[in-house]
C-alpha positions as CSV (number, residue, x, y, z in Angstrom):
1,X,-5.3,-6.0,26.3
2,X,-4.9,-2.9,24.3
3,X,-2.1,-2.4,22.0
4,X,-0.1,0.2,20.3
5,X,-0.9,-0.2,16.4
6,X,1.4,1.6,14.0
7,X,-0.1,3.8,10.8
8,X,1.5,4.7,7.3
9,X,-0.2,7.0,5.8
10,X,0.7,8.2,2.6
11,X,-0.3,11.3,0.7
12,X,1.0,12.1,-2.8
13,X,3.6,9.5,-2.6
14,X,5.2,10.1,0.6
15,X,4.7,9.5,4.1
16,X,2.5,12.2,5.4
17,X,0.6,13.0,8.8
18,X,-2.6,15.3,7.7
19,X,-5.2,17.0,9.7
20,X,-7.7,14.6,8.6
21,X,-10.5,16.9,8.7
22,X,-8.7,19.2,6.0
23,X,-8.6,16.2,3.4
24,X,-10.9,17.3,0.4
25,X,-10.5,17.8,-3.4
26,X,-9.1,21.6,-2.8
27,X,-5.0,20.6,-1.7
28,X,-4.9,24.2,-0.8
29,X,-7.1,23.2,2.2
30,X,-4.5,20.6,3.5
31,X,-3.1,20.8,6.4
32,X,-0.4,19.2,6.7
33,X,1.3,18.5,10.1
34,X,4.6,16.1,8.4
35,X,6.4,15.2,5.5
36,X,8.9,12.3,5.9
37,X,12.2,12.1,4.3
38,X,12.4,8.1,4.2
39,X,10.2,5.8,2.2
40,X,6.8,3.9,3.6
41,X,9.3,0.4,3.2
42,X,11.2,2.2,5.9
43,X,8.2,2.3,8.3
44,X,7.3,-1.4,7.2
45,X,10.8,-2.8,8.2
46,X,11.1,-0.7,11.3
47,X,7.5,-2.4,12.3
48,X,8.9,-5.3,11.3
49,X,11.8,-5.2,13.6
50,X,10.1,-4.2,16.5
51,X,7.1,-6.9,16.0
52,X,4.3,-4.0,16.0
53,X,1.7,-6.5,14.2
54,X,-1.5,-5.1,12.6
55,X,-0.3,-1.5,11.3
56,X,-2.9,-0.1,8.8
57,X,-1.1,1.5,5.3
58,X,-3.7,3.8,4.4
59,X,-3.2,5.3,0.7
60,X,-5.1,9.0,1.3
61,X,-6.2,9.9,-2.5
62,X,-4.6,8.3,-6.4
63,X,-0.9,7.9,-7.0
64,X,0.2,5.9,-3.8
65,X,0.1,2.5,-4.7
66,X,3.9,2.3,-5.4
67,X,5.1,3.5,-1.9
68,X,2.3,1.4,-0.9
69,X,3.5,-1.9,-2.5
70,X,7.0,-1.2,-1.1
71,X,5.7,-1.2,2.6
72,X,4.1,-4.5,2.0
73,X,7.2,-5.8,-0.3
74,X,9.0,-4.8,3.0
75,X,6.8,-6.9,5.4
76,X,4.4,-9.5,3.4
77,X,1.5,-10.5,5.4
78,X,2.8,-8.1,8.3
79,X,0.2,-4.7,7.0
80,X,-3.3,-3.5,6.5
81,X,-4.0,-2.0,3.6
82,X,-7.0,0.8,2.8
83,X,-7.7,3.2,0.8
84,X,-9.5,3.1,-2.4
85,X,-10.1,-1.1,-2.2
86,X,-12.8,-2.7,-4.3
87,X,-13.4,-6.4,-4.6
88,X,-12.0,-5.5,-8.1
89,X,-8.6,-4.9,-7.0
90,X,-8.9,-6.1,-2.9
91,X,-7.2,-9.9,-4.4
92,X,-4.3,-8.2,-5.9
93,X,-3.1,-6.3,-3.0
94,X,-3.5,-9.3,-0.8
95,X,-1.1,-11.4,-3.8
96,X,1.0,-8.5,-3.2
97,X,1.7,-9.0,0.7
98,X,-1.4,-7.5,2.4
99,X,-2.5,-9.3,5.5
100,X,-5.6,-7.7,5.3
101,X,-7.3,-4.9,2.9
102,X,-9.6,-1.8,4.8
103,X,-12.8,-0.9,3.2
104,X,-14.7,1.9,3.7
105,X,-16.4,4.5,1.0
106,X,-17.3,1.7,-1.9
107,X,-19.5,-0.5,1.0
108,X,-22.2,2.8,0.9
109,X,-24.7,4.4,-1.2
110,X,-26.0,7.8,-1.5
111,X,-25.0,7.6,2.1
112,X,-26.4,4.8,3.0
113,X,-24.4,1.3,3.7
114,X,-25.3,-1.1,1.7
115,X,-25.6,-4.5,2.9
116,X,-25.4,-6.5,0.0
117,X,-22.2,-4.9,-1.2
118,X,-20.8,-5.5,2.6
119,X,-21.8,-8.9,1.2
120,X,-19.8,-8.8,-2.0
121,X,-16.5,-7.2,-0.2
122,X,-16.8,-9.9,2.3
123,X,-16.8,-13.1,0.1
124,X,-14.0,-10.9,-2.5
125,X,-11.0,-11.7,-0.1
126,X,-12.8,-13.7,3.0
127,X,-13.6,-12.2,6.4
128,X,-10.3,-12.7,7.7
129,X,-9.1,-10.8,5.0
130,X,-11.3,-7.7,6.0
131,X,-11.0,-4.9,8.4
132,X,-14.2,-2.3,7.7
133,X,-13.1,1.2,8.4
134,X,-16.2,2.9,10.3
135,X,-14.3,6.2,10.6
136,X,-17.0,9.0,12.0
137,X,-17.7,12.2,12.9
138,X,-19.6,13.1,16.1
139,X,-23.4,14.8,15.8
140,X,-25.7,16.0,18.6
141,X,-27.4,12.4,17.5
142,X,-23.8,10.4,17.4
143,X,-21.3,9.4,15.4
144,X,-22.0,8.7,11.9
145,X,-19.6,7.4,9.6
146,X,-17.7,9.6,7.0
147,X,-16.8,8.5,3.9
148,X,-14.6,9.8,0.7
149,X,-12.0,10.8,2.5
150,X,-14.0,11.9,5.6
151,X,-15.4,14.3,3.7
152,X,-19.1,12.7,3.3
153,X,-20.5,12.4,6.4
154,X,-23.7,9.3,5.9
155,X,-26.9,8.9,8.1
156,X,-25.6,5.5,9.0
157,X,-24.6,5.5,12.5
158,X,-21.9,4.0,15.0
159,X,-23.9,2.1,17.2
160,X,-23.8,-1.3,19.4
161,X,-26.4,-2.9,16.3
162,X,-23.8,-2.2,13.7
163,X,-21.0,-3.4,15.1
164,X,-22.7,-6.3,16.1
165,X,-24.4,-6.8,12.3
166,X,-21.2,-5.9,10.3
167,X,-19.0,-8.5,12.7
168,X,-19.6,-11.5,10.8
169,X,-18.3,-9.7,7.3
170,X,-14.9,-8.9,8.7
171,X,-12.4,-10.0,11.1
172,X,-11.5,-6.4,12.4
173,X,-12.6,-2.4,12.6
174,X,-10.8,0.1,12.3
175,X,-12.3,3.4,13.5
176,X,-10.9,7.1,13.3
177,X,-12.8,10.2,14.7
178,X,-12.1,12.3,12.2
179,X,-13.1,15.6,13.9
180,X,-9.8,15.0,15.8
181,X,-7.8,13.5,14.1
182,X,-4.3,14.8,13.6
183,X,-4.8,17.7,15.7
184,X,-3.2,15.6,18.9
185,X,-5.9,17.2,21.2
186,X,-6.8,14.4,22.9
187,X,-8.7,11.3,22.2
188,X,-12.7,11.2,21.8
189,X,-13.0,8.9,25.2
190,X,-17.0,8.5,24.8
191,X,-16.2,6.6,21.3
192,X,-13.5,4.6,22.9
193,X,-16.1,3.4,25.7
194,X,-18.7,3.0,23.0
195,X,-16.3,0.8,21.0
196,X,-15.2,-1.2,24.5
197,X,-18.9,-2.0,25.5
198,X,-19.9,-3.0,21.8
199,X,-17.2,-4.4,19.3
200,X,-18.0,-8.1,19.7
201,X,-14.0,-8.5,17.2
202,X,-10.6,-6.2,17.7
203,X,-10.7,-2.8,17.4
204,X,-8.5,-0.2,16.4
205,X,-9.0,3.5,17.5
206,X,-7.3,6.1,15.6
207,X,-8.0,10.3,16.1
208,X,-6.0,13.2,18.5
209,X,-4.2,10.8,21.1
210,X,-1.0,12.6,22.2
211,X,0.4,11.2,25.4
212,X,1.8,7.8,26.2
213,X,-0.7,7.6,29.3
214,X,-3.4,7.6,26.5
215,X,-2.7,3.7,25.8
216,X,-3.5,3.5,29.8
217,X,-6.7,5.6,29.1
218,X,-7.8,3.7,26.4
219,X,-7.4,0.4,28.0
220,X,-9.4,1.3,30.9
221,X,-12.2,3.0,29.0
222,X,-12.6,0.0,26.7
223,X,-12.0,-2.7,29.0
224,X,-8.7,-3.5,27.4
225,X,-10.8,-4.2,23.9
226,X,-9.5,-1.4,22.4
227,X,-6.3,-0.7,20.5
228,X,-4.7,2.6,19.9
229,X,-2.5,4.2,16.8
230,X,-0.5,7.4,17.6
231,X,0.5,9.4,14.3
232,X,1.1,13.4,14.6
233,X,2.1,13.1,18.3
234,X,4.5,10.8,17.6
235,X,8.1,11.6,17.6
236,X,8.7,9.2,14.4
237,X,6.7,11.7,12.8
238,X,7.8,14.7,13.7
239,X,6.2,15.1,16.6
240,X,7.0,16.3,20.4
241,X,4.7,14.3,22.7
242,X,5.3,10.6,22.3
243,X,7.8,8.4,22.0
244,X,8.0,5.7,19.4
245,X,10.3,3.5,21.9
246,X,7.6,4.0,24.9
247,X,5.3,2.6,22.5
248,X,7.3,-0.8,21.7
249,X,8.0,-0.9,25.0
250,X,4.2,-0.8,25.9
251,X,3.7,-3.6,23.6
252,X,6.6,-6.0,24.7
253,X,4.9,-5.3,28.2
254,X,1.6,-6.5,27.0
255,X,2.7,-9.8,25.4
């Protein structure tokens, strides 16, 4: 059944929701859609509260990891956690109250995945530890996964043989489409049906949903496989479209 998964994303120490496409080096080129006033432990216990199980924390650039550590202080073992893990430092933030850690730009080189440090990152915390981020953009060829940010797009490619090869490393994806994400114009629905007919382990889809009737959409496009994060359209970040109580009350449906 498809599910309503909750984000933090944090940016510069706070809570932020970013056009994710605008994410480079150059902060004059962000785009910004949200700046919260409350901490990311106030996100954690309000996910907490209203059992939203398996929200991804995702620390977007250096200087997050203490609003980071004060979601997870706020619900150990209730979070995901990405953004700039290693197998150097994936342990700690698992001692620290991750449930899981999301990997993405250190399992490729010069563009390329690399299978033997998919290996590495896999035995560093266990596959049940690991979600692998596959967050693309879409090509006249397909979606290929983006890296640093996004802002590297590689030449390895979302397909049915991926997800089926990188499933025994990790127990989850998580997978944005970064050419729409935070711009709340509408999901990508031939990725969705992609993910549905291929991910053989639970996926999460993250990138321009902005209706509650998109967790409908999603669930039949993916044959209920697919679960669905709302961030910029959401009115718990500032947005107008969707409302974070029609999304607990989704999920308390579902159960």
């Amino acid at each position: 059944m498809t599910l309503f998964r909750p984000c933090i994303d944090i940016h510069g120490g706070s809570v932020k929701q970013i056009v994710g496409s605008s994410l480079s080096s150059c902060e004059t080129a962000l785009k910004t859609n949200y700046v919260s006033h409350r901490d990311a432990g106030y996100y954690a216990r309000l996910y907490r509260k209203d059992n939203l199980l398996g929200g991804h924390v995702i620390m977007l650039g250096a200087g997050n990891e203490a609003a980071a550590q004060s979601a997870l202080a706020a619900w150990p073992d209730g979070l995901h956690l990405g953004g700039g893990i290693t197998p150097a430092n994936a342990a700690q933030w698992i001692k620290k109250g991750a449930q899981k850690v999301i990997v993405t730009s250190w399992l490729f080189f010069e563009k390329k995945l690399d299978m033997k440090k998919v290996e590495i990152m896999s035995q560093s915390v266990g596959p049940e530890r690991l979600v692998i981020d596959l967050s693309c953009r879409r090509t006249d060829s397909g979606w290929f996964v983006a890296t640093d940010r996004w802002q590297t797009t590689t030449e390895t490619q979302v397909t049915a043989t991926l997800l089926n090869e990188l499933s025994g490393y990790c127990s989850e994806y998580l997978i944005h489409a970064a050419d729409v994400e935070g711009k709340c114009e509408g999901i990508d629905p031939d990725l969705v049906r992609l993910l549905g007919d291929a991910c053989p382990i639970p996926c999460t889809y993250a990138g321009g949903a902005r209706d509650i009737s998109d967790l409908d959409t999603v669930q039949t496009l993916s044959d209920s496989r697919v679960d669905l994060t709302f961030g910029s359209a959401l009115d718990l970040f500032g947005g107008h479209l969707v409302k974070y109580d029609d999304c607990v009350k989704w999920n308390a449906q579902k159960r």
